[in-house]
Residue, then its C-alpha position, 0 to 999 in steps of 0.5 A: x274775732x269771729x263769734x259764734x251767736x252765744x258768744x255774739x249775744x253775751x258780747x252785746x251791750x245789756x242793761x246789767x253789764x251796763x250797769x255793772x261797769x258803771x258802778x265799777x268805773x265809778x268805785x275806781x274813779x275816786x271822784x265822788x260819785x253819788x253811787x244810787x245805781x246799783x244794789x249793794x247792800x249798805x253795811x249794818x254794824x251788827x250784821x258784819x260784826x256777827x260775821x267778822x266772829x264766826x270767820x274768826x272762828x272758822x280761822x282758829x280751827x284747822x278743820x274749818x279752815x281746811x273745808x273753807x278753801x281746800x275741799x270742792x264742795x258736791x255741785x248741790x252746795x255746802x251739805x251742812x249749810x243746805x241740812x241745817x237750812x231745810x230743819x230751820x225751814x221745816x221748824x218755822x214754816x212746816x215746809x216738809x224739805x229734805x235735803x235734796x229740796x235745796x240747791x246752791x248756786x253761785x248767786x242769784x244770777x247763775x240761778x236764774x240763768x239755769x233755771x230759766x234757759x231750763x224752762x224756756x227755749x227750745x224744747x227739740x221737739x219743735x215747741x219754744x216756750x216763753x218764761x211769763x213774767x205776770x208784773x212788769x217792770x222787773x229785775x235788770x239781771x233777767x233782760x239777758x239771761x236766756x240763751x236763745x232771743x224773745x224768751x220772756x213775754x211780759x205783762x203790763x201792770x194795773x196802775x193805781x193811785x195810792x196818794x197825791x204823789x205815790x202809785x202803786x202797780x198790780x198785778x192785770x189778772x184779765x191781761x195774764x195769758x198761761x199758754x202750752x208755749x209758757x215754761x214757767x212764770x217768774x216773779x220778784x218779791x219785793x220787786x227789783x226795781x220797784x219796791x212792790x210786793x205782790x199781796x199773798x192773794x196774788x201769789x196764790x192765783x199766780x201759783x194756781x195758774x202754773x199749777x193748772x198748766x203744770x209749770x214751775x212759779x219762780x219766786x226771786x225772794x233775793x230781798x224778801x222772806x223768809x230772809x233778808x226780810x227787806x219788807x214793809x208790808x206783811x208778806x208770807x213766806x210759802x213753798x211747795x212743789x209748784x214753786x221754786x223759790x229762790x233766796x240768797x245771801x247777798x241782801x243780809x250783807x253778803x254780797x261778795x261772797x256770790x250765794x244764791x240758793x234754790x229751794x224745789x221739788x227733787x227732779x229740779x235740784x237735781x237737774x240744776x246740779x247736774x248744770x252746776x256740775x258743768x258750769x262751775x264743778x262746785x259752788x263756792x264755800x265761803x258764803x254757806x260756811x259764814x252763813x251756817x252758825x246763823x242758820x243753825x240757831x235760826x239767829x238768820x231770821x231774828x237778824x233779818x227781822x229785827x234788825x236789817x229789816x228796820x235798818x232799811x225802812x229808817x233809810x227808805x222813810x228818810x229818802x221818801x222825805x227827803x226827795x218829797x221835799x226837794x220836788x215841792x207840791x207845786x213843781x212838774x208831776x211826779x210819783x213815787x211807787x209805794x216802797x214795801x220793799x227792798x231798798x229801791x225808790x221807783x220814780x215816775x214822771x209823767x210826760x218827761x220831755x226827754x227819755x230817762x235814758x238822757x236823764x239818767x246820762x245828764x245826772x252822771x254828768x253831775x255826779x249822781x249815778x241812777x240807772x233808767x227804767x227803760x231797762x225793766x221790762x224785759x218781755x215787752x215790745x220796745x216801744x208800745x208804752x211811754x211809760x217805760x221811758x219816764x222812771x229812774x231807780x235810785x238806791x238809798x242803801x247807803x250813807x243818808x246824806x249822799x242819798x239825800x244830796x243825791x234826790x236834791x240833785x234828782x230833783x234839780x235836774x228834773x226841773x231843769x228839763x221841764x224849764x228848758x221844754x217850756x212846757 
């Protein structure tokens, strides 16, 4: 079979399809696998039981189940969801949205997919521009989203210590470098893989950076504010039409139903509808309908606030401990990146006598499923900073005691290869 270069390149093995088919191969296996690779959200009662009534709801009323599954919705999205979205926005934060501010997409993933091969790339008047990312490591999924090769240029972090066994990375201002071949700067918030939140600081400088050279600030809020609010710090939510903000309905517990949402100035909306048009005809309805009772109510942010924010802080305490616990004070060097956020332990061992690629391939072996940190910087040369090679990302969204098994295990293995090194 003979392929042109886009089908080559989406062909190629990539850190997310690896992952992807890890998580699926795994799932189906019906071995027992520890399952701390991926980003499936955990199930929280309360949220599910609110969902379960409003599709009850929506399946005793003709009408609704008609707009449900037999009506395209237009390429901008379901237009209740995305009204009922920008008044919620405009009550709490003052934001100023019209309608034509929000888009739809089918997930995070398509969205960023558009928006960065909009931005990024060949601009046919001999300029290719670069998407910045201003804090590495960051989210698997954009590795391999562009369309042409080296679309992202990325910049190393400041390290800080924050404890005997925790750090922290921030954002190396001196090291940030917006050019006229910059098309946009990204950045998560909380951080895929991290945990990290930028402060409101360095937003704002970030936003004053693009700002000057009069390009778009990407901000992936998939796991932050004003909603799934996956955050242990505080954090501002903010918008104006610098930024595109970008949120979804995966995190709150809705994983499945594939929603991501686009919050920017008009000419971009409508730009990435025209692409939606194109790629997709229609977003799904499905996650926009389930989600517009809670948006109408605003019922979305106490939900997110008070109850699937502390669910997730009482899991990330309980792995923090338990995995202090299971390296000891007295094993090899280990840190943890502060959590502030998502639902991620970062985990950084320094000098590691093997890659976290071999570790990672090593836990599999004893049924524990991480994903190496290798695979987070995306934009930085292959092989200028060892450090990339000594972190793992492990979830601890799902049930406690396999999280727990899971970090002992971790723990074990990591001893294991420094016994065997004799270092």
């Amino acid at each position: 079979m003979k392929l042109s270069a886009f089908g080559r390149k989406f062909t190629a093995d990539a850190g997310i399809t690896s992952l992807m088919d890890d998580l699926g191969n795994a799932m189906a296996s019906g071995e027992g696998m520890i399952m701390m690779g991926g980003g499936n959200p955990g199930h929280i009662p309360e949220i599910q039981e609110r969902v379960q009534e409003i599709l009850a709801g929506i399946a005793a009323d003709e009408g609704q189940m008609r707009r449900l599954v037999g009506i395209y919705d237009p390429p901008q999205g379901e237009k209740q969801f995305i009204a009922s979205l920008a008044e919620l926005l405009n009550k709490e934060y003052n934001w100023g949205l019209k309608p034509e501010n929000i888009a739809l997409t089918n997930g995070s993933q398509a969205a960023f997919f558009m928006l960065f091969n909009m931005f990024g790339g060949d601009y046919g008047d001999g300029h290719r521009k670069h998407i910045l990312l201003p804090l590495a490591p960051e989210y698997i999924g954009y590795a391999d989203a562009g369309i042409e090769p080296g679309l992202f240029q990325a910049v190393r972090p400041d390290i800080s210590f924050t404890d005997a066994h925790e750090f922290k990375y921030r954002v190396d201002f001196d090291a940030v470098e917006v050019t006229g071949e910059t098309g946009a700067i990204c950045v998560s918030r909380p951080t895929n893989p991290t945990g990290n939140v930028i402060t409101d600081e360095e937003l704002a400088r970030l936003e004053g950076l693009a700002r000057q050279h009069d390009i778009p600030l990407i901000v992936d809020g998939a796991y932050g504010t004003p909603f799934p609010s996956l955050l242990f710090v505080d954090a501002q939510p903010t918008w104006n039409e610098q930024i595109i903000l970008c949120l979804s309905l995966s995190k709150l517990g809705l994983p499945a139903a594939r929603t991501g949402i686009v919050i920017a100035a008009e000419p971009i909306i409508k730009a990435l509808s025209g692409i939606n048009a194109i790629m997709n005809l229609a977003t799904g309805s499905f996650g926009a309908m389930l989600a517009e009772p809670l948006v109408r109510s605003g019922e979305i942010l106490s939900l997110s606030r008070d109850v699937v924010c502390p669910f997730y802080k009482a899991k990330m305490e309980r792995a923090v401990e338990a995995f202090r616990d299971a390296m000891g004070e007295d094993s090899c060097r280990w840190y943890i990146h502060k959590p502030e956020g998502a639902m991620f332990l970062w985990l950084w061992f320094p000098d590691l006598p093997i890659s976290s690629l071999e570790l990672y391939q090593r836990l599999k072996q004893r049924g524990v499923l991480v994903v190496s940190g290798h695979y987070f910087f995306p934009g930085l040369p292959e092989d200028d900073w060892r450090h990339r090679h000594e972190c793992l990302r492990v979830t601890y969204s799902q049930d406690d005691a396999q999280v727990a098994e899971g970090l002992r295990i971790i723990a074990d293995e990591v001893k294991v290869v420094w016994a065997e090194s004799g270092r």
